[in-house]
GUVEX-267730 format. One record per residue (C-alpha): x, y, z; residue in three letters. Coordinates in steps of 0.05 Angstrom, whole numbers, plus 5000, padded with zeros to 4 digits. Each point is the difference from the previous one (the first is absolute). Example, Ala and Ser with C-alpha at 12.3 -4.5 7.8 and 13.67 -1.06 7.14 Angstrom:
! GUVEX-267730
524649105156ALA502750694987SER
***
This chain:
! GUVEX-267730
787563637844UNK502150795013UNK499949985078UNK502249495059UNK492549835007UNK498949744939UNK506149485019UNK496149805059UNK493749804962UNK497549345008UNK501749454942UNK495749434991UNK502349574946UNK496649324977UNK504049484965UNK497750134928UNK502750805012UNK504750344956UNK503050605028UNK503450484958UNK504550625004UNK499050324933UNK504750544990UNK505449445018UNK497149534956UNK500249565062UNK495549415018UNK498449505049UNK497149364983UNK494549635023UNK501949585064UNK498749905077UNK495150485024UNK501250435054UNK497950635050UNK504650604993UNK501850734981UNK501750424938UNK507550005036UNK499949265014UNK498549834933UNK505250394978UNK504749775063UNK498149334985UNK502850034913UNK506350355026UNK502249475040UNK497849304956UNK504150464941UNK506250125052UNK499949275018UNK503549644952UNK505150634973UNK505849775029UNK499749444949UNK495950304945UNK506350415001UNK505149554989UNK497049584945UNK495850564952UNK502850645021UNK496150394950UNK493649685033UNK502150255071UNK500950674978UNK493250074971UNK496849755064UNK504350445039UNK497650634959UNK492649755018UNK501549845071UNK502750834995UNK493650174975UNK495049645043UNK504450235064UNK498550724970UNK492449824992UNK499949795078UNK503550655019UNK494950404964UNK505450334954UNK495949874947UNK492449954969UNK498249294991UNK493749644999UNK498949265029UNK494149604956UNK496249405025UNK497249564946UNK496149405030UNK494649624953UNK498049635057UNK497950695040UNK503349845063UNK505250495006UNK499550745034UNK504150645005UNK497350355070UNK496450634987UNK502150645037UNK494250414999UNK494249455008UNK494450024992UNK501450644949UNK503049824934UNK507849975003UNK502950554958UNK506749584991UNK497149364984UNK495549814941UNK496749334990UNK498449754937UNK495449364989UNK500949544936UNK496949384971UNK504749375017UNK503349754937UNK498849214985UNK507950025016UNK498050325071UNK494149365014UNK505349514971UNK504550245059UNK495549995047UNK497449314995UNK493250284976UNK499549814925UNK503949404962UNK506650134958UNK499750194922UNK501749254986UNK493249925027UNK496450564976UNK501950554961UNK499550785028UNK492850164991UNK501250625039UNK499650694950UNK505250485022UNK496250595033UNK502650725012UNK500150175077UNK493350275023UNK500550695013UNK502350285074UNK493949935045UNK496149574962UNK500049175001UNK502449624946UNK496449864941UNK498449184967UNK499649874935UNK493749604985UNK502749604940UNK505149845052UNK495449595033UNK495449784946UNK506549614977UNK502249795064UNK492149675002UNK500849734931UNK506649585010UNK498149715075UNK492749964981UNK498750335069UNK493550445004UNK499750754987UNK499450175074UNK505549555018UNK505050354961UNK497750685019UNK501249825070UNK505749764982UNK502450654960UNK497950365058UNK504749625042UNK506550194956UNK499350655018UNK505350175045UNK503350685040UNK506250274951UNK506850315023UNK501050515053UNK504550494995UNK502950475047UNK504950544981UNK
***
């Protein structure tokens, strides 16, 4: 965010969302979803990390000093006193960061689509644990901006092989792990 308007843009974040502040090396896990801003996000960490100083204070003083120094930090992201970028990262592709200048392309948010790790379909209830089955999911690079993700065929030759499921079974479901990637607004 560089102006008040990007603090007003409107924050949906699923359950399965990570959001991040980067250059603070700050991150939000995955929990109750919820319909907000850019500042209420930030409004939000500031005061679940105030909460419990009083007593974080008294018994690990080192501890309380750190979060203090990253409470200073995130107060001077909401104040705009410095460049900071909020990133969404939601396998299940139910989180949003508003666009500004719809239906043109935002030039302060990018969005980048991936393939959902085995990790990401473990999580969200879509594919059994490794005691199960083992990762048959190759590691990918991103797809390029613009364009949609790329599969792996062995991918789902294997995935066929070990469930015995037909070839167009898997490839539907291959299709289906495709998923939107992190947003990122800065």
């Amino acid at each position: 965010p560089r102006v008040p308007a990007d603090l007003a843009r409107c924050v949906v974040r699923g359950e399965h969302a990570t959001l991040r502040v980067p250059e603070l090396d700050f991150e939000i896990p995955p929990g109750v979803g919820a319909i907000t801003t850019v500042e209420g996000v930030l409004t939000r960490a500031i005061a679940d990390l105030k909460q419990d100083q009083p007593v974080r204070r008294a018994l690990d003083l080192e501890t309380a000093e750190r979060i203090d120094a990253c409470l200073h930090e995130l107060q001077a992201c909401l104040a705009l006193g410095r460049h900071w970028t909020l990133e969404v990262r939601d396998p299940s592709g139910n989180s949003f960061i508003q666009n500004l200048e719809a239906p043109r392309p935002d030039p302060h948010c990018t969005v980048l689509h991936y393939r959902r790790t085995h990790a990401d379909d473990v999580s969200l209830g879509m594919a059994p644990g490794d005691d199960i089955c083992p990762d048959p999911t190759p590691e990918l690079p991103p797809a390029p901006r613009g364009q949609a993700p790329r599969s792996d065929p062995s991918s789902c030759k294997s995935s066929a092989e070990e469930w015995g499921a037909r070839e167009d079974q898997c490839s539907a479901h291959t299709e289906g792990t495709l998923g939107p990637g992190p947003l990122a607004c800065n």
